[in-house]
DRENKOL-436066 format. One record per atom (N, C-alpha, C): residue number from 0; residue in three letters; x, z, y. Coordinates in nm, 4 decimals. Layout:
BEGIN
PT   n res        u        w        v
PT NUM ALA        X        Z        Y
...
//
This chain:
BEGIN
PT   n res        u        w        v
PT   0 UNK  10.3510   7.7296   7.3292
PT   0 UNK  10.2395   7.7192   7.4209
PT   0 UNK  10.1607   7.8496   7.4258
PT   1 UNK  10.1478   7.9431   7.3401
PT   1 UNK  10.1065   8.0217   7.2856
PT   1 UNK  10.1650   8.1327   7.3813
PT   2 UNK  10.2915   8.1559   7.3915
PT   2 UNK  10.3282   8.2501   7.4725
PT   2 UNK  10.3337   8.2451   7.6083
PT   3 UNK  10.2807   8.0869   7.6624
PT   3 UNK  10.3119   8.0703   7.8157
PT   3 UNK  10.2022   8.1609   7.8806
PT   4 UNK  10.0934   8.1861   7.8181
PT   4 UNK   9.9542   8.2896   7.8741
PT   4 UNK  10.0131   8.4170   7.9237
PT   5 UNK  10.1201   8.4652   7.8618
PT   5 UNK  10.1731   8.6241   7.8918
PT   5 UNK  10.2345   8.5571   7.9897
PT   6 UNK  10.2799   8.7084   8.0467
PT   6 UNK  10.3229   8.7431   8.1907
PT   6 UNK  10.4834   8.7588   8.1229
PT   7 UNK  10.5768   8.7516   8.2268
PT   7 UNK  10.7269   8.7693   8.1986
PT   7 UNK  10.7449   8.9594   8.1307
PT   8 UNK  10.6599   9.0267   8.1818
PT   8 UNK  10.6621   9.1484   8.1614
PT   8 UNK  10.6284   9.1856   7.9971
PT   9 UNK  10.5295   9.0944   7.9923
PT   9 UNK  10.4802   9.1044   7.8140
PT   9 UNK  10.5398   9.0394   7.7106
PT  10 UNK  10.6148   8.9270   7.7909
PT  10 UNK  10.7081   8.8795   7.7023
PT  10 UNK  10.7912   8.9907   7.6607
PT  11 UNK  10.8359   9.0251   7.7689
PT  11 UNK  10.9849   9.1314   7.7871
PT  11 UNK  10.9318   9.2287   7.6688
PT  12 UNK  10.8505   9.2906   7.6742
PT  12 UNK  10.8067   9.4175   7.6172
PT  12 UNK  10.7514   9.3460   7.4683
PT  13 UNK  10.6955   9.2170   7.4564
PT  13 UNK  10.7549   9.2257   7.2459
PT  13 UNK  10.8400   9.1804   7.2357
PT  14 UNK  10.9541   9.1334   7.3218
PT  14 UNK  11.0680   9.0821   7.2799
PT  14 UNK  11.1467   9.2201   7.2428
PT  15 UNK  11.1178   9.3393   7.3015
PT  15 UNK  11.2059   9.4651   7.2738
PT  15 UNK  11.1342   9.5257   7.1473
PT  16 UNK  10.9877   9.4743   7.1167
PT  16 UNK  10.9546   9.5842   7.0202
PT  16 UNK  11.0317   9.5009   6.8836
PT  17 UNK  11.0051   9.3837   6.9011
PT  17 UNK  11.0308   9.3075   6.8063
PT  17 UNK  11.2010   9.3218   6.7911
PT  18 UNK  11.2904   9.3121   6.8763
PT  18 UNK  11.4336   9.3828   6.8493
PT  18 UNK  11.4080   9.4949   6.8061
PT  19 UNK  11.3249   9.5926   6.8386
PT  19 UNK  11.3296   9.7366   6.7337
PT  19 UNK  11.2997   9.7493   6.5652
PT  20 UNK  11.2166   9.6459   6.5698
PT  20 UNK  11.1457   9.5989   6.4337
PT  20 UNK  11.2746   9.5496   6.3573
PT  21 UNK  11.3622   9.4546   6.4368
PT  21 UNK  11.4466   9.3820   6.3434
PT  21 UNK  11.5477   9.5249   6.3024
PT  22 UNK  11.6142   9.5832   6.4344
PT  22 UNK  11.7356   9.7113   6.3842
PT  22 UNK  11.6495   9.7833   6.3083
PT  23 UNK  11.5208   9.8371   6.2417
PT  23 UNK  11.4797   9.9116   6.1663
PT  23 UNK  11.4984   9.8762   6.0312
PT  24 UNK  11.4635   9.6980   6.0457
PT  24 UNK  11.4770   9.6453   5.9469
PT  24 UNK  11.6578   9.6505   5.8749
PT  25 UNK  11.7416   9.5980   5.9889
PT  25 UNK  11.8978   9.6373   5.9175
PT  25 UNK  11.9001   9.7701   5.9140
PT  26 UNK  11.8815   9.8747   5.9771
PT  26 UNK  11.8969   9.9970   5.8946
PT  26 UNK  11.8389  10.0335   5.8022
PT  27 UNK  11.7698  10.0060   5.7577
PT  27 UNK  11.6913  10.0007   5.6457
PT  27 UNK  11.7180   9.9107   5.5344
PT  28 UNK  11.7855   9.8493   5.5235
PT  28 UNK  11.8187   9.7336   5.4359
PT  28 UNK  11.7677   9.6761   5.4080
PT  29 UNK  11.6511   9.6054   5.4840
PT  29 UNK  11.5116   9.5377   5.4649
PT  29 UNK  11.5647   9.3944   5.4390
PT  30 UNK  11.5280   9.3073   5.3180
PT  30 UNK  11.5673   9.2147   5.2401
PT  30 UNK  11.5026   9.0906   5.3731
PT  31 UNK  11.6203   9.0075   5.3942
PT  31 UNK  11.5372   8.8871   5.5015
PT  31 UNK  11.4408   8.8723   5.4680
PT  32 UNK  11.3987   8.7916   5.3756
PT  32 UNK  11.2650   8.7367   5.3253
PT  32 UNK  11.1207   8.8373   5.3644
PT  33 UNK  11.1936   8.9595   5.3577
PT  33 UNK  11.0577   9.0904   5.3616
PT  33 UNK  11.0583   9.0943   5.4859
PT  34 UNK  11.0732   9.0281   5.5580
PT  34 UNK  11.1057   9.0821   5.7184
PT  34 UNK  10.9616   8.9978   5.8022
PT  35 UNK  10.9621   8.8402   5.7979
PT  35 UNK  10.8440   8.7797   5.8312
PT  35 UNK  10.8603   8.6920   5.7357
PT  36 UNK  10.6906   8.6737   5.6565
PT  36 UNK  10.6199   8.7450   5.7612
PT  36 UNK  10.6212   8.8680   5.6966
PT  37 UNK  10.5772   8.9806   5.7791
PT  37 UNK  10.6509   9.1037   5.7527
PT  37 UNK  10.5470   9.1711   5.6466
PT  38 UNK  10.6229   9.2419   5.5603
PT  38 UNK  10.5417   9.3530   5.4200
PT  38 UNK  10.4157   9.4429   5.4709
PT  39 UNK  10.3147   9.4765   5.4157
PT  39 UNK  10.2348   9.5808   5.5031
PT  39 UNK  10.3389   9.6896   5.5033
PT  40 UNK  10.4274   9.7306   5.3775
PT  40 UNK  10.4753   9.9013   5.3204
PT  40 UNK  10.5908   9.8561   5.4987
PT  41 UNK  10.6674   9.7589   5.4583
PT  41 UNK  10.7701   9.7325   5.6166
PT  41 UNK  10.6708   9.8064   5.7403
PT  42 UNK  10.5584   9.7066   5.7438
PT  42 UNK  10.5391   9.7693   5.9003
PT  42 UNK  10.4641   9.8775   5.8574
PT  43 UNK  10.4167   9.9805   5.8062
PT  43 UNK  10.3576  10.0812   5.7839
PT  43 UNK  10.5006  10.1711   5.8093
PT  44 UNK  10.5838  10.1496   5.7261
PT  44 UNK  10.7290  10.2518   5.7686
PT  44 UNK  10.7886  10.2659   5.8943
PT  45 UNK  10.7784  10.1182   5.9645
PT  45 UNK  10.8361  10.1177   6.0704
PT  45 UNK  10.7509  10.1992   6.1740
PT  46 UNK  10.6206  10.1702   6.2103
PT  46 UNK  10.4936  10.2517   6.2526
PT  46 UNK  10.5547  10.3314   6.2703
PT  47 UNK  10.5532  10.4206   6.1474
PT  47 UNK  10.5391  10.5641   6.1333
PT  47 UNK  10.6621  10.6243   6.1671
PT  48 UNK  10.7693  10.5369   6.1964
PT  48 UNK  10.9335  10.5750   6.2235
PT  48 UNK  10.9117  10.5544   6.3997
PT  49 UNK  10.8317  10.5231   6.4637
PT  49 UNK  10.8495  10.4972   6.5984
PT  49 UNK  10.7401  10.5624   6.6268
PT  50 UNK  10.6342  10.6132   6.5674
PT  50 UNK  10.5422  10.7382   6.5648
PT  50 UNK  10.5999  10.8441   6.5670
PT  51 UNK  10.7173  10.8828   6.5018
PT  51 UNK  10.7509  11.0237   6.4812
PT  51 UNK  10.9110  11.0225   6.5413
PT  52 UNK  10.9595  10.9743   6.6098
PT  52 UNK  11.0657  11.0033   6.6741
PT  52 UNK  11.1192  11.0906   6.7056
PT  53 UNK  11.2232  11.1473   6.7500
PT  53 UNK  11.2347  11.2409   6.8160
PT  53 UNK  11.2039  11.4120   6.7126
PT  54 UNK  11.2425  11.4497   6.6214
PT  54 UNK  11.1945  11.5426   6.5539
PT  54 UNK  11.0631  11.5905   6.5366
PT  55 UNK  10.9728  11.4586   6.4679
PT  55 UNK  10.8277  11.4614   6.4363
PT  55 UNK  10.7903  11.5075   6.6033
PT  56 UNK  10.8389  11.4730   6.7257
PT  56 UNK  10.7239  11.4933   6.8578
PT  56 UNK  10.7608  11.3074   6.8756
PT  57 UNK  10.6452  11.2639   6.8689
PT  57 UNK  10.6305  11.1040   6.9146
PT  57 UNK  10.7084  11.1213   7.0727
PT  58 UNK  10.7900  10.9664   7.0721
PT  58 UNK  10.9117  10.9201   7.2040
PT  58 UNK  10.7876  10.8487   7.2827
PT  59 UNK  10.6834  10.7753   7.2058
PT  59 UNK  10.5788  10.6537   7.3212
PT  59 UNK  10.4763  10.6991   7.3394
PT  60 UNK  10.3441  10.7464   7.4022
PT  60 UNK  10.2686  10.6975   7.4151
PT  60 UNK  10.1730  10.6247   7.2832
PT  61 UNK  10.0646  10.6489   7.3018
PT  61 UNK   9.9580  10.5743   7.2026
PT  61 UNK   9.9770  10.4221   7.2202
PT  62 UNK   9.9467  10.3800   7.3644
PT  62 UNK   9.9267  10.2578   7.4224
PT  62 UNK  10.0762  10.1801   7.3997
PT  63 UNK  10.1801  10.2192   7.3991
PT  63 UNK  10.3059  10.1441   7.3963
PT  63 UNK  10.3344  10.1670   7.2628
PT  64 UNK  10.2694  10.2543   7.1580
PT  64 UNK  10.2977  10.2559   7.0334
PT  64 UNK  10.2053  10.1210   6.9956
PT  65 UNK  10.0776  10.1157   7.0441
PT  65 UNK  10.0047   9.9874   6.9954
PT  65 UNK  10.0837   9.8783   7.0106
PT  66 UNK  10.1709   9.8317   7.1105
PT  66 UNK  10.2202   9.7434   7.1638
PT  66 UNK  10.3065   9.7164   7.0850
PT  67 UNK  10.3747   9.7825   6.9661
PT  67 UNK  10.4821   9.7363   6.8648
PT  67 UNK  10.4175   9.6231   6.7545
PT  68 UNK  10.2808   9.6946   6.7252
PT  68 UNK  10.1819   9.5951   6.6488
PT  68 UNK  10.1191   9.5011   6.6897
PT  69 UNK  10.0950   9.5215   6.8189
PT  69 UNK  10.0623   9.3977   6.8824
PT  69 UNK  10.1821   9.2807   6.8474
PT  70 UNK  10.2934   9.3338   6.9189
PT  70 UNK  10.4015   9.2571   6.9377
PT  70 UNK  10.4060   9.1914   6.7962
PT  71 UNK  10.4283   9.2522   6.6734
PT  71 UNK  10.4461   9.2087   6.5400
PT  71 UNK  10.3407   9.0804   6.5337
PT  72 UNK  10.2014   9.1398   6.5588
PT  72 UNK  10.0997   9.0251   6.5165
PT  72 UNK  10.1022   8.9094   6.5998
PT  73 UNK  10.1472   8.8800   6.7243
PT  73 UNK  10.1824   8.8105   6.8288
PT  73 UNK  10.2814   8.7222   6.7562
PT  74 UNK  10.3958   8.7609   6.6931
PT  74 UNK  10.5203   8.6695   6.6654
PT  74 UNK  10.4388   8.6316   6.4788
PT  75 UNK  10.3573   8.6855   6.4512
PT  75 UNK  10.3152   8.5900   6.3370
PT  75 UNK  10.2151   8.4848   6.3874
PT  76 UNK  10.1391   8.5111   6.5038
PT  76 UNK  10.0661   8.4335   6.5066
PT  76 UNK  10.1090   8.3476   6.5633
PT  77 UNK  10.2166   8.3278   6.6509
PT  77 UNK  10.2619   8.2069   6.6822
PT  77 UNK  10.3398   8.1112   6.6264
PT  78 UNK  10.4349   8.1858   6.5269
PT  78 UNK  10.4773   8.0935   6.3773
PT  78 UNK  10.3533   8.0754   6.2534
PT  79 UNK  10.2415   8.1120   6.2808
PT  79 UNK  10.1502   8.0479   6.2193
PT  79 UNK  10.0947   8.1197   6.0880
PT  80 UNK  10.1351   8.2168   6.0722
PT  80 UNK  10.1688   8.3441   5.9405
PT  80 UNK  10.0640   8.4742   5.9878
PT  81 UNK  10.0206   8.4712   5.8845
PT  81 UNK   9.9049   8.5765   5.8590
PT  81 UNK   9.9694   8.7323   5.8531
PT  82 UNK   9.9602   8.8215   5.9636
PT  82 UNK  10.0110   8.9627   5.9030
PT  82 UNK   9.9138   9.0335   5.8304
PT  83 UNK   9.9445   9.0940   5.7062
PT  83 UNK   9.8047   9.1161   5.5892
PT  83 UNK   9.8451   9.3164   5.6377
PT  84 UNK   9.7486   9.3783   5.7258
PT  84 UNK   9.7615   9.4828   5.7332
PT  84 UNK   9.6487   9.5663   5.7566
PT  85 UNK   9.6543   9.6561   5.6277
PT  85 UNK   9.5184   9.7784   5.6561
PT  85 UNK   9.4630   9.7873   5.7587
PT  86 UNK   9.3311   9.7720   5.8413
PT  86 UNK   9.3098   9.8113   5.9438
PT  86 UNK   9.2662   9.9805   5.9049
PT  87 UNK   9.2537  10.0261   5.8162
PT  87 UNK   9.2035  10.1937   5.7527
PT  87 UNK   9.3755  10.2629   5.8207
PT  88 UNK   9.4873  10.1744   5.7496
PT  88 UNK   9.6033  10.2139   5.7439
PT  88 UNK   9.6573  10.2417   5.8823
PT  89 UNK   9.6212  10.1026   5.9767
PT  89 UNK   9.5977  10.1193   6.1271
PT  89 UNK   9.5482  10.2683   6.2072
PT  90 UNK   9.4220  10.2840   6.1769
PT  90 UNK   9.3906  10.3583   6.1707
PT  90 UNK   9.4379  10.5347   6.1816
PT  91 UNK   9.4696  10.5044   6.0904
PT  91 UNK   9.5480  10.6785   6.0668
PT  91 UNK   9.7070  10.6580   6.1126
PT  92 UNK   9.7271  10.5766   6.1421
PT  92 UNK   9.8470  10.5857   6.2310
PT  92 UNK   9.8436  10.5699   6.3681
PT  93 UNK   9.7177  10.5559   6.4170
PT  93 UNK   9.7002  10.5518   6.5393
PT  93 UNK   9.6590  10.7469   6.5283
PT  94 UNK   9.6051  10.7231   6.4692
PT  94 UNK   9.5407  10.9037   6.5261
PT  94 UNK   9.6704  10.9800   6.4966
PT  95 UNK   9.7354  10.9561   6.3867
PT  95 UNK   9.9296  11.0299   6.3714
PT  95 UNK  10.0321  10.9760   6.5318
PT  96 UNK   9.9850  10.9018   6.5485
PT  96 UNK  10.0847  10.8970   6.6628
PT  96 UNK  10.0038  10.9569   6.8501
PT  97 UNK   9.8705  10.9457   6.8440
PT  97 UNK   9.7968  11.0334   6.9203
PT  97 UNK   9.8142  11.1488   6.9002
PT  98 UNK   9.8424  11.2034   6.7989
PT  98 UNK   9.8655  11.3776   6.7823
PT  98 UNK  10.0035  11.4115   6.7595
PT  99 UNK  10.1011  11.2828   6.8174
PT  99 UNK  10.2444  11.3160   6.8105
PT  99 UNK  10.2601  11.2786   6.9477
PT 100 UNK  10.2243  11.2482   7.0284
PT 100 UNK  10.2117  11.1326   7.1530
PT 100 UNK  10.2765  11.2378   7.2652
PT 101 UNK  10.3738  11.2137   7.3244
PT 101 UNK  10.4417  11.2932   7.4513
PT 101 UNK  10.2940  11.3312   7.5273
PT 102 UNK  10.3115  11.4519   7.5702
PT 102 UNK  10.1926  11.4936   7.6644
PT 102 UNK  10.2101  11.4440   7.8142
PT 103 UNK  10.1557  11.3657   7.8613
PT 103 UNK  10.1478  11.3273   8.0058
PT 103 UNK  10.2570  11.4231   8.0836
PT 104 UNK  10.3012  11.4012   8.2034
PT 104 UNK  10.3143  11.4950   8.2695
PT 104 UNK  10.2517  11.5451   8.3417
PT 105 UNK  10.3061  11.6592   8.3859
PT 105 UNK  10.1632  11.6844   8.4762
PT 105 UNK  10.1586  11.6772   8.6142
PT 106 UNK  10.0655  11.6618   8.6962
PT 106 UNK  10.0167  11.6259   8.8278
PT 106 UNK  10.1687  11.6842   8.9283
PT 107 UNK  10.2174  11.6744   8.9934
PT 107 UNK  10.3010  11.7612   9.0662
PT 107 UNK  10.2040  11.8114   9.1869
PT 108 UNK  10.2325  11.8939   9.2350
PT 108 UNK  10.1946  11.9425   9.3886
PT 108 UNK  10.2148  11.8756   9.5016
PT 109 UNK  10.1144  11.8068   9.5912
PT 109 UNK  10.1138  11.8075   9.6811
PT 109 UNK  10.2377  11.8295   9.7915
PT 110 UNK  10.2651  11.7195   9.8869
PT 110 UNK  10.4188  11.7964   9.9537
PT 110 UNK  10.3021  11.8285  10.0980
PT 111 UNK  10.3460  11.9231  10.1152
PT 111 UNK  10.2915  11.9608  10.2764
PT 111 UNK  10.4082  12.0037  10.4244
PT 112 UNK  10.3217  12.0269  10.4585
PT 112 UNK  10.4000  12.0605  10.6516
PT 112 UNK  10.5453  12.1329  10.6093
PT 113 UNK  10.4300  12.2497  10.5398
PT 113 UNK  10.5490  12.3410  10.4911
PT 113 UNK  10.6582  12.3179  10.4430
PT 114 UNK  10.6348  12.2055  10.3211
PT 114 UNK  10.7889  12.1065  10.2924
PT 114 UNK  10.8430  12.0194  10.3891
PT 115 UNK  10.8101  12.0153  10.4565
PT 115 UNK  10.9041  11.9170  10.5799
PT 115 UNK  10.9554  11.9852  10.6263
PT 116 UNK  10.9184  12.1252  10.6933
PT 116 UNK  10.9833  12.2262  10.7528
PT 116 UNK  11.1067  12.2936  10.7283
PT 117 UNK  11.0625  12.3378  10.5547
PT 117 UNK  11.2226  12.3366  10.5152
PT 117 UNK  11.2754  12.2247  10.5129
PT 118 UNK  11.2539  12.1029  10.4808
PT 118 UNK  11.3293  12.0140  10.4409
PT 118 UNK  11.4226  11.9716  10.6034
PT 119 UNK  11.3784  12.0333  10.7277
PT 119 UNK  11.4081  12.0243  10.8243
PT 119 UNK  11.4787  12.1071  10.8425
PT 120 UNK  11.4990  12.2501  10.7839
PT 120 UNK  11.5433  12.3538  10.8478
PT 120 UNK  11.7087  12.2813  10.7616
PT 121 UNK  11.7090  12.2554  10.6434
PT 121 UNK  11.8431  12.2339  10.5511
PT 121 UNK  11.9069  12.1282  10.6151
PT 122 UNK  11.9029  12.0332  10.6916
PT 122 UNK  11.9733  11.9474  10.6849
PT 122 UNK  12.0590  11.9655  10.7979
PT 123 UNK  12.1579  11.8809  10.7795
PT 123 UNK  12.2587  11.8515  10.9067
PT 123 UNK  12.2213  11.7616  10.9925
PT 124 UNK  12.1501  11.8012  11.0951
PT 124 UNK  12.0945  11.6835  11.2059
PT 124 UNK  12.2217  11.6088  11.2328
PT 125 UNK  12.3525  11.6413  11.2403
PT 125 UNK  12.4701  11.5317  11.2998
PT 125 UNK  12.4819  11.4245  11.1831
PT 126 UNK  12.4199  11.4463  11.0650
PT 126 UNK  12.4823  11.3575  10.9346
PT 126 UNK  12.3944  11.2791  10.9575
PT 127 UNK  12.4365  11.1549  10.9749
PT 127 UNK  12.3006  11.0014  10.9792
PT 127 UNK  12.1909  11.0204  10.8511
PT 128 UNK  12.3040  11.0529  10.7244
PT 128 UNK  12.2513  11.0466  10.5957
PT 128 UNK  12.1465  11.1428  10.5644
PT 129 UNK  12.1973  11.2518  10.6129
PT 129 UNK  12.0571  11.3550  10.5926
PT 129 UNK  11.9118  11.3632  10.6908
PT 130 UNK  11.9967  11.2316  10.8344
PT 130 UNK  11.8796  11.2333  10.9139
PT 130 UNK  11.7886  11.1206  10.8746
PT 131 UNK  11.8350  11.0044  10.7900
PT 131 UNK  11.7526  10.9346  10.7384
PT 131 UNK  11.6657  10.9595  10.6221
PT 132 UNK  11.7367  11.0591  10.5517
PT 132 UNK  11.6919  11.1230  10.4479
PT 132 UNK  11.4939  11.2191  10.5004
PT 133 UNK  11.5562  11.2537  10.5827
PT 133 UNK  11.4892  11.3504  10.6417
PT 133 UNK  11.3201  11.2193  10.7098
PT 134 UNK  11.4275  11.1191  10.7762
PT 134 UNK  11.2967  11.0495  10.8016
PT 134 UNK  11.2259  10.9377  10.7327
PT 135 UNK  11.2807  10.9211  10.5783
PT 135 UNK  11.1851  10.8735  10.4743
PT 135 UNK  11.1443  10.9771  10.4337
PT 136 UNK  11.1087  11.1273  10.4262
PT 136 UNK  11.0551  11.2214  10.4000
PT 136 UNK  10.9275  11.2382  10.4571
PT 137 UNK  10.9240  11.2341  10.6108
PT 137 UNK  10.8029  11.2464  10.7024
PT 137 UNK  10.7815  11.0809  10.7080
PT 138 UNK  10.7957  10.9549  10.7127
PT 138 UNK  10.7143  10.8612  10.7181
PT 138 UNK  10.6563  10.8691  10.5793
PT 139 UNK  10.6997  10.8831  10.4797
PT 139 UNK  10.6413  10.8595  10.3405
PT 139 UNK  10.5182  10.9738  10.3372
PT 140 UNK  10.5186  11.1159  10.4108
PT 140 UNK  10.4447  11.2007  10.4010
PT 140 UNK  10.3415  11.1439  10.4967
PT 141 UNK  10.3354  11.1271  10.6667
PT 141 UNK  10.2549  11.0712  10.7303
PT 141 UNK  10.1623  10.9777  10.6671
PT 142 UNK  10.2308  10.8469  10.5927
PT 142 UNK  10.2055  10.6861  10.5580
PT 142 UNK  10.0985  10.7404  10.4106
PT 143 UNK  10.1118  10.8503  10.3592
PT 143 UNK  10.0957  10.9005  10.2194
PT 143 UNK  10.1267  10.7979  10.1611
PT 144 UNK  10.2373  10.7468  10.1518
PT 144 UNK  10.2999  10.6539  10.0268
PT 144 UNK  10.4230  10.7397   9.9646
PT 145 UNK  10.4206  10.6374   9.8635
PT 145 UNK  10.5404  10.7006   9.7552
PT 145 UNK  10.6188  10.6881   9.8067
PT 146 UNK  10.7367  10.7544   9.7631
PT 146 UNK  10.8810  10.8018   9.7747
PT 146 UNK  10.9582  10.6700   9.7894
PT 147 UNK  10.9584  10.5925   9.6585
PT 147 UNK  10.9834  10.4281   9.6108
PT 147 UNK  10.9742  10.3522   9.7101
PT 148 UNK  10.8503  10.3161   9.7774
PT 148 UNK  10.8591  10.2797   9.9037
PT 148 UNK  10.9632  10.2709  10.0182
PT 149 UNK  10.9637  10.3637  10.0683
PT 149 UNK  11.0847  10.4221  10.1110
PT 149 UNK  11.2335  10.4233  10.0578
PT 150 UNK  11.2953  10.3999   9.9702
PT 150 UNK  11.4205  10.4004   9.9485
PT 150 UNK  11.4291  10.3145   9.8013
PT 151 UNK  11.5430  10.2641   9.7724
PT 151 UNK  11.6174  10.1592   9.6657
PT 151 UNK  11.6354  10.2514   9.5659
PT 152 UNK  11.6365  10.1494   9.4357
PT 152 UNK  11.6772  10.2835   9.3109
PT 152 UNK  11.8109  10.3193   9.3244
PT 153 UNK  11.9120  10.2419   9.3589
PT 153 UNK  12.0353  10.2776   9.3637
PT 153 UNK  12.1055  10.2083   9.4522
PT 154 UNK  12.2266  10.2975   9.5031
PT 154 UNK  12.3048  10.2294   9.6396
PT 154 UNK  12.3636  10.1007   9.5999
PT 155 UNK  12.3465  10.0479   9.4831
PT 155 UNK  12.3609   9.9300   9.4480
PT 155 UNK  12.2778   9.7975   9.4696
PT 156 UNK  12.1871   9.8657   9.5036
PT 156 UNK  12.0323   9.7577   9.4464
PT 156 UNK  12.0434   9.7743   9.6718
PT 157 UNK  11.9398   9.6470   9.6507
PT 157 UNK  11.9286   9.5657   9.8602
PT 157 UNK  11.8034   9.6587   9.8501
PT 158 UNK  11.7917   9.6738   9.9753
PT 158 UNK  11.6185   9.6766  10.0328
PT 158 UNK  11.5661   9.5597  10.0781
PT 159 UNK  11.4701   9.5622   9.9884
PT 159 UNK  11.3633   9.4209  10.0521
PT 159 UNK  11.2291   9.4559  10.1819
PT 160 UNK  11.2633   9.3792  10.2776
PT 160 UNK  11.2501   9.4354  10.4029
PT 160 UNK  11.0913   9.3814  10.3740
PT 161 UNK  11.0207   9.3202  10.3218
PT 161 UNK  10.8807   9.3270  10.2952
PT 161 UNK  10.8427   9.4396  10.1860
PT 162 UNK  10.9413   9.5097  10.1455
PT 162 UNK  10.8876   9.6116  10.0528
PT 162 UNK  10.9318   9.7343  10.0451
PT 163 UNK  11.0119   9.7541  10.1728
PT 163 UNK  11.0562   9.8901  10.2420
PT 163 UNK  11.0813   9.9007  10.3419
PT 164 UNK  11.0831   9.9916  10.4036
PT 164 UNK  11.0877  10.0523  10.5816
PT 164 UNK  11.2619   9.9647  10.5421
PT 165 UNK  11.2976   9.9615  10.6469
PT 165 UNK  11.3984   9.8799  10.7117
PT 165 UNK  11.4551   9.9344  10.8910
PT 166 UNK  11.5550   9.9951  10.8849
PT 166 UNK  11.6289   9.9884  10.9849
PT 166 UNK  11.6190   9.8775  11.0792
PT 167 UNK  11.6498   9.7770  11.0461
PT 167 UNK  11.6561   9.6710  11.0883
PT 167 UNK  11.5353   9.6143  11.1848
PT 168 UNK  11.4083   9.7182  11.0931
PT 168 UNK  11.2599   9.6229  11.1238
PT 168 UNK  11.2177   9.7512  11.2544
PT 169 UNK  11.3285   9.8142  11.2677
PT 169 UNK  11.2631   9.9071  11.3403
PT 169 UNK  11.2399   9.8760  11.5127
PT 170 UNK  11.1224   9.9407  11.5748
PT 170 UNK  11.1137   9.8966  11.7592
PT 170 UNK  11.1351  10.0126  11.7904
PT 171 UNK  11.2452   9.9995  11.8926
PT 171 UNK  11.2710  10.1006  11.9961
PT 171 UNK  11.1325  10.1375  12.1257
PT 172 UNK  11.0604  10.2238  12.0811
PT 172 UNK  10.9557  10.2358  12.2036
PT 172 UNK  11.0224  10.3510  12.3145
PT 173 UNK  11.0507  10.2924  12.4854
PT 173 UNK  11.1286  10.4076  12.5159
PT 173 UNK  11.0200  10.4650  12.6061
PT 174 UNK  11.0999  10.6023  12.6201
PT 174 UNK  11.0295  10.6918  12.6964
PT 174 UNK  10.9143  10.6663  12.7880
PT 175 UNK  10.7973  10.6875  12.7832
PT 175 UNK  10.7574  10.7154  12.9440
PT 175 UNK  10.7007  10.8710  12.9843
PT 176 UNK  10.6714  10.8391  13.1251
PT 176 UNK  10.6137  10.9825  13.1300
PT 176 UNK  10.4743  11.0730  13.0564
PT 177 UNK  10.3952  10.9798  12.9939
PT 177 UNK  10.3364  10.9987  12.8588
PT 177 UNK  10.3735  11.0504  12.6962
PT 178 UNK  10.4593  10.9862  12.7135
PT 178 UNK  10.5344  10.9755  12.5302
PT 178 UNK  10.6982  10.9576  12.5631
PT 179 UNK  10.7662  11.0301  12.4953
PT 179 UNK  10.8992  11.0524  12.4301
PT 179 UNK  10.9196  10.9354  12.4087
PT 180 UNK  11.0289  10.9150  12.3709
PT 180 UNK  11.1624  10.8143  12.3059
PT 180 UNK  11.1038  10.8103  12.1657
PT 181 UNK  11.0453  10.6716  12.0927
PT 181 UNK  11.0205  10.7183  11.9756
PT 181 UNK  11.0696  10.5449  11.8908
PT 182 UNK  11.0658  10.5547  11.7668
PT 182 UNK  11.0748  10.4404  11.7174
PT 182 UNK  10.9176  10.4288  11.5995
PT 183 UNK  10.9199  10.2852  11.5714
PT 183 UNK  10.8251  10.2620  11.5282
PT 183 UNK  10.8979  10.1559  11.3998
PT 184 UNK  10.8300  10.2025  11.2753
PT 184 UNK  10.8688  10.1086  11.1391
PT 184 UNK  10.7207  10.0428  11.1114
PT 185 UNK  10.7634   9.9187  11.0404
PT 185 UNK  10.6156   9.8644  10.9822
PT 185 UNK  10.6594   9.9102  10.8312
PT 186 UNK  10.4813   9.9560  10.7782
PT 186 UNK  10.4889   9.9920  10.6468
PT 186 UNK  10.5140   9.8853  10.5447
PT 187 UNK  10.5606   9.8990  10.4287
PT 187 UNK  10.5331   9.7858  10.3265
PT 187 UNK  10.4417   9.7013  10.3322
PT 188 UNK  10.4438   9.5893  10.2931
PT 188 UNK  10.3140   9.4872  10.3274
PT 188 UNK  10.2370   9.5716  10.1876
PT 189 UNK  10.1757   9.6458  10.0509
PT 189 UNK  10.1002   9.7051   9.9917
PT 189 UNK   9.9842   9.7878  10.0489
PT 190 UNK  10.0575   9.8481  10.1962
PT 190 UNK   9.9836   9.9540  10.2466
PT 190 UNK   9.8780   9.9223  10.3543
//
């Protein structure tokens, strides 16, 4: 009952920390019994092993590093088991994994006119592919929406026509002596 409050997403995400917890634990040769409810020295090691990843530069984030302890105290508290852990100890592993913590990335630049222009000058107007390419480039720039919007993660995956421009959804507006031949897409229902 306890877990029906989370979202499918938060499930998902201590169900993975908690699989990381357990493979730390078999590589480690962590004795069942020591496992839950779990040792402070266990989760203090493990912490500090998913703190320092990657050749002492932290792999997570502060906030998704919290989320391993969360996750831990979450699966004791719903089997009913007390996790007995330093909050001092907490502590200094939060500030060790803040000063190991991947640095954000940074902001990218702005796309402007100027990038459409080339992005116009390169392509093969006869190739459908580079002309569609070309025109999720300028609706996504016009619409200022993301990229995502506009196109599927992979030629595998559908487009969901409430959550991307769509061929399909498109109106032929034709010519008059006012306005050109043009077509018209509806944006994502977000925008």
């Amino acid at each position: 009952m306890v877990g029906a409050g989370r979202t499918a997403e938060s499930n998902e995400m201590y169900a993975m920390c908690i699989l990381r917890y357990l493979e730390y634990c078999d590589n480690e040769l962590v004795d069942r019994r020591d496992r839950f409810p779990a040792h402070p020295d266990i989760v203090r090691r493990f912490l500090t092993r998913i703190a320092l990843l990657g050749n002492g530069i932290g792999a997570y984030s502060v906030s998704h590093f919290r989320r391993f302890r969360t996750a831990l105290e979450f699966w004791h508290t719903t089997h009913g088991l007390r996790m007995n852990y330093d909050p001092k100890m907490w502590t200094m592993q939060l500030a060790a994994a803040a000063a190991t913590a991947p640095a954000p990335k940074p902001e990218r630049l702005a796309a402007t006119l100027d990038d459409l222009r080339c992005l116009a000058a390169g392509i093969d107007k006869c190739s459908s592919f580079d002309t569609a390419v070309f025109a999720a480039a300028c609706a996504a720039f016009f619409a200022m929406a993301r990229l995502g919007e506009f196109t599927a993660d992979s030629a595998d995956k559908e487009l969901i026509a409430e959550r991307h421009l769509a061929v399909a959804n498109a109106r032929r507006i034709d010519a008059t002596s006012k306005a050109p031949l043009r077509y018209e897409l509806d944006l994502p229902f977000d925008k």
